[in-house]
N, C-alpha and C positions, 0 to 999 in steps of 0.2 A: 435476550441471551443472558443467563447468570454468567456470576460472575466466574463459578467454577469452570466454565467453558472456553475463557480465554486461556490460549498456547501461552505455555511456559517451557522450553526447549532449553535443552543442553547440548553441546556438540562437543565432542572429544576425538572423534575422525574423518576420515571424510567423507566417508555413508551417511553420516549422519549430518554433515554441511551439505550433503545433497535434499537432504527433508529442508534442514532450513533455507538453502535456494531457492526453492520450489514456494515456498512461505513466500519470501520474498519477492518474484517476479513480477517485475511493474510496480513497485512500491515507488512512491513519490518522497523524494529527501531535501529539505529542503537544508541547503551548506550550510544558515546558522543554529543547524540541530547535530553537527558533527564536529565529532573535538578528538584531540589526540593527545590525553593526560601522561605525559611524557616521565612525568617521575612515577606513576604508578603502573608505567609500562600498559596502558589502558588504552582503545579504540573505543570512542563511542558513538551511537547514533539516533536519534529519533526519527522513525520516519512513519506514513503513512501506506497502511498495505491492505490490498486487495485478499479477502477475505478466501481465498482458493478453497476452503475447505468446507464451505457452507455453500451447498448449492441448492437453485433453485428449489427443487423437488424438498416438501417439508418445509419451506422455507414461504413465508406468507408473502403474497404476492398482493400488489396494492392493486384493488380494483374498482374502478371509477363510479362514482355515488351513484344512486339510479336518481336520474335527472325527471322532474315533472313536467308534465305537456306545458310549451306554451303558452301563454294564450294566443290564440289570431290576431291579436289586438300590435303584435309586437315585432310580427312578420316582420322580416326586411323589404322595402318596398320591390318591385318589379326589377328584375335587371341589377340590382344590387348584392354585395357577397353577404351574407349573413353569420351573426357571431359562432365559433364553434362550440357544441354543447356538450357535457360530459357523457352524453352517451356513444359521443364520437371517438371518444378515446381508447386506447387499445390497454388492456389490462397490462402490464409489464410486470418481469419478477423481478423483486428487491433483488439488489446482491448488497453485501455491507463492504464497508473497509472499516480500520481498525487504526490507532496508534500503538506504535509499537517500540520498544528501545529494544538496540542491539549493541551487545557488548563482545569483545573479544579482549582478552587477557594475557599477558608475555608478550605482548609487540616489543619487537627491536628497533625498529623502522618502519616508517609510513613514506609512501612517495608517491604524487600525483601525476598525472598526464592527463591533458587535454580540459584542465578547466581551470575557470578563474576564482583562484581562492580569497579574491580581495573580493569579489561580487558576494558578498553574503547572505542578499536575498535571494537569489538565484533557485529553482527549484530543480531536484534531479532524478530524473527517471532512471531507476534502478534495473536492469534489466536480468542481469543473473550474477551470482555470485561462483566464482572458479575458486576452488579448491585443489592446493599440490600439498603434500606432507608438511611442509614449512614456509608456507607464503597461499595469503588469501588475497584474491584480484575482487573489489566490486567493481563492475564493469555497467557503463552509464550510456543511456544514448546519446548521440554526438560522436562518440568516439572516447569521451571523458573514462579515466580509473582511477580508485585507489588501491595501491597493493601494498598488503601488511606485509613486514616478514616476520615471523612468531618462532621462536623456540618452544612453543608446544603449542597443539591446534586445544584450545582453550575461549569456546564461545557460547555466550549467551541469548535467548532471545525470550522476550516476556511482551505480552499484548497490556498496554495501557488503559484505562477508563472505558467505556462504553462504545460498541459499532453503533455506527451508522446507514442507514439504506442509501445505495447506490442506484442509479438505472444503467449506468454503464459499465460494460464490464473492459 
């Protein structure tokens, strides 16, 4: 993937927080990539996200080296499991994931529910992001949120450095 192909997103409504939701679902966060720059009135985040827009189809799929016979010599004896060989294996499609920062801009107030902000290594499964005219909820599995409130919907999103191939989507 070039580089011109990483998402650079703006959101200004919330049609358009609905594209970068949908970016976002299932993104992994881990708590010490999220900060709340309080005098620059700034939300930020780094997280790790599932590539939603790059699907399989077009998308090279890893498939397993062609394995050479053998020899007899190596058989596994009678009644024994013998090692798996790469012609056993099933081709699967790549999918990638991506780092990515997310910014939002005009926050008044941050407030959390349902997680521990002193655990910093903690990782967080981002599930989707809700959008109202003046208040953004991320919403986390567990039950965890964090919800902005903004005086103007004012957000950012940009894919950082290089994807990676996934096998899980």
């Amino acid at each position: 993937m070039v580089g011109s192909e990483r998402l650079k997103l703006r959101a200004h409504d919330i049609e358009d927080m609905d594209v970068i939701a949908a970016c976002l679902q299932d993104a992994l966060v881990p708590l010490s990539e999220v900060a709340f720059l309080e005098g620059e009135r700034r939300f930020v985040l780094v997280c790790n996200r599932f590539m939603w827009e790059r699907t399989p189809e077009g998308v090279p799929s890893v498939e397993p080296a062609p394995a050479e016979p053998e020899p007899a010599a190596e058989e596994a004896p009678e009644g024994e499991p013998r090692d798996a060989s790469f012609e056993e294996a099933e081709a699967r499609p790549a999918f990638y994931r991506t780092n990515c920062g997310l910014t939002f801009d005009r926050v008044r107030r941050v407030a959390v529910r349902g997680l521990d902000l002193k655990d910093r290594q903690q990782i967080l499964n981002l599930l989707t992001v809700s959008t109202e005219p003046r208040r953004i909820t991320l919403l986390f599995s567990g039950g965890g949120l964090i919800r902005l409130d903004v005086s103007q919907l004012r957000c950012h999103l940009e894919d950082l450095g290089e994807p990676w191939p996934t096998w899980s989507r």
